[in-house]
N, C-alpha and C positions, 0 to 999 in steps of 0.2 A: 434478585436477578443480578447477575456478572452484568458490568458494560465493557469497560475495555478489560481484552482478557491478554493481550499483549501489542507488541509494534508490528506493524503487518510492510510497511514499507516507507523507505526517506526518500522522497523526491523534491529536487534542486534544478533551480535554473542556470545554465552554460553557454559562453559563446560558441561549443563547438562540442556537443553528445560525444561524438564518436571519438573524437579526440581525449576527453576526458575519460569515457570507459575505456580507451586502449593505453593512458597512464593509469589507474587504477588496477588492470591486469598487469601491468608491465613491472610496476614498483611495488603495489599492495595485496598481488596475488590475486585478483579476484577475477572469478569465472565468468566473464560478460559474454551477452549477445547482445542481437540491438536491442531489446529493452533497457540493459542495464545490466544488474547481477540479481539470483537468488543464495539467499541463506537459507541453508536447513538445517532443525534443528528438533528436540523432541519435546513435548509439552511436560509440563512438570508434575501435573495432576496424572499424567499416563505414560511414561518411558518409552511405550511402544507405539505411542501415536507420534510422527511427524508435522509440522508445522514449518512453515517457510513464510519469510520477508523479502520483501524486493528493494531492490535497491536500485534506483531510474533518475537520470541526468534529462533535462529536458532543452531544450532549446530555447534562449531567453527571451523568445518573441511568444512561446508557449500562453494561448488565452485558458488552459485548462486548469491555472491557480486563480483564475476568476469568480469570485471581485475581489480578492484578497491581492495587495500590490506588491505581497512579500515575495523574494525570490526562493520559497520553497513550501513543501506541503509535508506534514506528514499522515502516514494509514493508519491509523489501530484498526486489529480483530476484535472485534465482537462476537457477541452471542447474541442472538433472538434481536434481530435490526429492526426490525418492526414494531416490536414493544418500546425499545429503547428508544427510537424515530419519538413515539407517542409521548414517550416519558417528558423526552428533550422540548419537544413542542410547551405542552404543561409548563415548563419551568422558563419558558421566553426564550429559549434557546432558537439562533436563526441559523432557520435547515435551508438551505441554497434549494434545492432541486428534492425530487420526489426517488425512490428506492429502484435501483435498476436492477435486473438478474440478468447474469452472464452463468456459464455452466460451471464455470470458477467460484461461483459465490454472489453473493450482494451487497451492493455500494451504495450510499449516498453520502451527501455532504452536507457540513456545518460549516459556524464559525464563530471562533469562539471571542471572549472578549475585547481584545488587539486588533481582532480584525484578521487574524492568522484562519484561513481556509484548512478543515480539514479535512479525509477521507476517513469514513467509519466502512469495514467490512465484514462480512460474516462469512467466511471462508468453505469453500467444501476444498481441502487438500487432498482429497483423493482425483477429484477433477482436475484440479489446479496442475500438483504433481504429472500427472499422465499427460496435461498438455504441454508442460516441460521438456518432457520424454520425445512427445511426438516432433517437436522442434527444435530436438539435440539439444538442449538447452543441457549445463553440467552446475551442479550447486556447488556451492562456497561454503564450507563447511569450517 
C-alpha cells in the first residue's frame, strides 16, 4: 500500500493572512483567495489525472496546529486513510483526532516525532477542483 503519494498542501502561521497572500500574488505571482493559493498539477502515474496542493497562511493565534507549537503544518495525499489511520496506530504512531469526510476528500491528523502536527489526506480532485470552480478560485500553475 502507497502512504504518502505526494504534498497536498504548506500551511504557516502570520501576523496578517491577507497581507501576506496579497505580497505572495504581488511579487511571487501566485493565484490567492482567502484560503491561500492552489497549485495544479498532473500526477505522474497518470498525465491526465490532475492533482492540486494548497497553499494557506494562517493567523498566528490559529489553535488548528494544535498541540503541535510549531508555526506550520504540512498535508500529504494519501491513499486508502483508513488502512494507513490503522497501520499508523500499530506502529505507536500518535493520530490527534479521528478521520473526518468533507466532499473534498478525507483528513486526519498525526504527529510525528518532533512533535511537528501533521495533515494526512485522501483527496477526491474531481470534488475538490469543482469546488474551486464554484468559488472563482484560479490555480497557480
Amino acid at each position: 500500500m502507497k502512504r504518502v503519494t505526494s504534498i497536498g498542501g504548506i500551511f504557516f502561521k502570520c501576523k496578517d493572512p491577507k497581507k501576506m497572500r496579497e505580497w505572495y500574488q504581488t511579487h511571487l505571482g501566485l493565484n490567492t483567495n482567502q484560503y491561500g493559493a492552489v497549485f495544479e498539477w498532473y500526477q505522474g502515474a497518470d498525465s491526465t489525472k490532475k492533482g492540486f496542493s494548497q497553499w494557506s497562511p494562517f493567523k498566528e493565534t490559529t489553535k488548528y496546529f494544535e498541540p503541535s507549537t510549531k508555526e506550520f503544518m504540512i498535508n500529504y495525499r494519501v491513499e486508502n486513510l483508513e488502512a494507513l489511520v490503522e497501520d499508523l496506530k500499530k506502529e505507536g504512531v500518535t493520530v490527534t483526532d479521528s478521520v473526518e469526510t468533507a466532499d473534498y476528500g478525507k483528513f486526519v491528523h498525526i504527529m510525528d516525532i518532533e512533535g511537528n502536527k501533521i495533515e494526512l489526506w485522501e483527496p477526491n480532485d474531481i470534488v475538490y477542483e469543482k469546488l474551486g470552480i464554484q468559488m472563482g478560485a484560479k490555480t497557480t500553475k
